[in-house]
Structures are given as C-alpha cells and as structure tokens.
C-alpha positions as a LaTeX table, in Angstrom:
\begin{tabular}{lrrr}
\hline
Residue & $x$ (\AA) & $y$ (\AA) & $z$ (\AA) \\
\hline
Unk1 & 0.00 & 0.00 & 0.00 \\
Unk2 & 1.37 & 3.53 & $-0.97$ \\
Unk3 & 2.53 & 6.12 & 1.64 \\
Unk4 & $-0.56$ & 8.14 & 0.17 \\
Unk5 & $-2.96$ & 6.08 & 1.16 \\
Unk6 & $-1.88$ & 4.98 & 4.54 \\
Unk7 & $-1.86$ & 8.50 & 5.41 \\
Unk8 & $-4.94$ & 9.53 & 4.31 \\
Unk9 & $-6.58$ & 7.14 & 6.39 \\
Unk10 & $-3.96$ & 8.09 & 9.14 \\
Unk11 & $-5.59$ & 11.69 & 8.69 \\
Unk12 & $-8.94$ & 10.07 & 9.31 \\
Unk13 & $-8.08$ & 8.27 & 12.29 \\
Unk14 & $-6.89$ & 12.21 & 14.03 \\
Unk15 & $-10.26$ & 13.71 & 12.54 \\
Unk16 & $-12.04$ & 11.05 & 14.30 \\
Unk17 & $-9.71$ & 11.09 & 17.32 \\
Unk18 & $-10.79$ & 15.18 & 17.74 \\
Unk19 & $-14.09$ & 14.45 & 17.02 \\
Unk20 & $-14.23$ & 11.72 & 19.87 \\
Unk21 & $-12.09$ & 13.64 & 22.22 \\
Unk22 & $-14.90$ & 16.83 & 21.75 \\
Unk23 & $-17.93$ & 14.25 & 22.30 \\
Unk24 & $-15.67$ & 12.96 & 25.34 \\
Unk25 & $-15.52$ & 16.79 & 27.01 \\
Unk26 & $-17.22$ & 17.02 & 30.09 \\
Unk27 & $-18.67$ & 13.18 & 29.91 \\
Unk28 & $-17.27$ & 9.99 & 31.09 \\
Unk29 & $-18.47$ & 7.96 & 28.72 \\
Unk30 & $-19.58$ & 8.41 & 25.16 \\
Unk31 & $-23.25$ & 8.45 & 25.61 \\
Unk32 & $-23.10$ & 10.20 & 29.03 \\
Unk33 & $-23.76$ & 6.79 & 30.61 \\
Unk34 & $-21.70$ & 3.68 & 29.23 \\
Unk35 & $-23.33$ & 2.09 & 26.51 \\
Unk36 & $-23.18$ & $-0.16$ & 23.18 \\
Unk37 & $-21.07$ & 3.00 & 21.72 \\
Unk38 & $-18.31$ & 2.10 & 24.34 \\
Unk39 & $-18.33$ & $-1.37$ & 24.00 \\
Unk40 & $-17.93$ & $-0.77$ & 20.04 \\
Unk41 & $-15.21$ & 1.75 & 20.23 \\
Unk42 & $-12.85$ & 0.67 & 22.67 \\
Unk43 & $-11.14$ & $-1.60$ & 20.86 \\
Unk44 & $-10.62$ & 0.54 & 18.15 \\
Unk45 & $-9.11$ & 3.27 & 20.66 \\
Unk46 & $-6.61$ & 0.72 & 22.50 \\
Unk47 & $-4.58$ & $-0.19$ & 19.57 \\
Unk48 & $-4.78$ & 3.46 & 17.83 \\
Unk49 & $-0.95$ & 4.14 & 18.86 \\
Unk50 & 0.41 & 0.97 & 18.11 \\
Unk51 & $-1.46$ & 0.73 & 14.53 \\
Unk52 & $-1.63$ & 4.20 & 13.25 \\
Unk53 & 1.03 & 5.67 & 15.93 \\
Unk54 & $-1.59$ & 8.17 & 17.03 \\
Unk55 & $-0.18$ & 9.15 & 20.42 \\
Unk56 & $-3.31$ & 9.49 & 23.05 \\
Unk57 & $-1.79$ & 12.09 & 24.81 \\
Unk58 & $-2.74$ & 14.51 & 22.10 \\
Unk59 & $-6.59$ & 13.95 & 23.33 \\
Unk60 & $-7.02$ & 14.01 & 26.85 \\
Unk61 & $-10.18$ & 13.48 & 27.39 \\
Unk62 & $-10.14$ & 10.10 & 24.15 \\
Unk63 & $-7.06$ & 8.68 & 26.98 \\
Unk64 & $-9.31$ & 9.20 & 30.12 \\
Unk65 & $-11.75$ & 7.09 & 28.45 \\
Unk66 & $-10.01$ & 4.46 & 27.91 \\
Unk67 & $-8.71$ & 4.26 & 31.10 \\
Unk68 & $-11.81$ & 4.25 & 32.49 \\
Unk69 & $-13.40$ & 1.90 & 29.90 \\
Unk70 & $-9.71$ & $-0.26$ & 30.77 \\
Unk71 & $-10.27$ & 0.06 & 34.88 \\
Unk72 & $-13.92$ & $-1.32$ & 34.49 \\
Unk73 & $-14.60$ & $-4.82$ & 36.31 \\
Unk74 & $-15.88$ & $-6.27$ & 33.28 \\
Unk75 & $-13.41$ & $-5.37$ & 30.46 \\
Unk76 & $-10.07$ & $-6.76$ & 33.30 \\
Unk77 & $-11.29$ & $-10.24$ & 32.66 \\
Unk78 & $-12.18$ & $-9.72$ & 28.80 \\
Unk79 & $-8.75$ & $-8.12$ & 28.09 \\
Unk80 & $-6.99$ & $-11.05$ & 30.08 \\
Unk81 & $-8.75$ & $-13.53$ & 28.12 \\
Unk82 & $-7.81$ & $-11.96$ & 24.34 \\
Unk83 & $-4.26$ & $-11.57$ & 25.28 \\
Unk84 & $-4.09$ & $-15.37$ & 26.63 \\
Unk85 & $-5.27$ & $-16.63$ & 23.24 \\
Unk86 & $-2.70$ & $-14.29$ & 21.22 \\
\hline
\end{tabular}
C-alpha cells in the first residue's frame, strides 16, 4: 500500500480522534452513561498508537476514556482472556 494512502486514512483516524475527544468533554463515557457506543469503540481506541502511531496524549479526554473503559470490572477479565489466546 502507498505512503498516500496509509496516510490519508492516518488523517482520518486524528479527525475522528478530535471528534471523539470533543464528544468525550465534560462526559465519562460516550453516551453520558456507558453504553453499546463504548463497547464498540474501545477496541478501536486501545490499539490506535500501536497501529496508526496516534499518540493518546494529544486527546485528553479520548485517553481518560479508555482508562476508564480499561479500569472497568468487566473489560479486566475480557482483556486477560484476548491476550491469553494471542
């Protein structure tokens, strides 16, 4: 794949990373409460510096989500269980 390309959709990836981090100001969670939209996005979020080298720190509020969506009782055990398998 060209340079182009990858950074195009690099440039996507920050648009969407501002657009989150806005929707994030003042709120914990995407939604206001944690919902589907969390569950969906997380994912995405946790492996944005390692795949597109997007560095979190730029949107504080997109980083204190996910360490609140990472602290969460529910998503310790889930997390544990993908890395075993990997």
């Amino acid at each position: 794949m060209s340079e182009a390309i990858l950074q195009r959709y690099k440039d996507k990836l920050v648009r969407y990373c501002s657009i989150l981090n806005q929707q994030l100001d003042g709120r914990e969670y995407l939604c206001g409460e944690y919902s589907i939209a969390d569950i969906a996005l997380y994912p995405w979020s946790v492996i944005l510096e390692d795949m597109a080298e997007i560095n979190l720190c730029d949107y504080p509020n997109l980083r204190n989500w996910v360490t609140a969506i990472s602290n969460r009782a529910t998503t310790l055990p889930a997390t544990r269980t993908v890395l075993s398998k990997n």
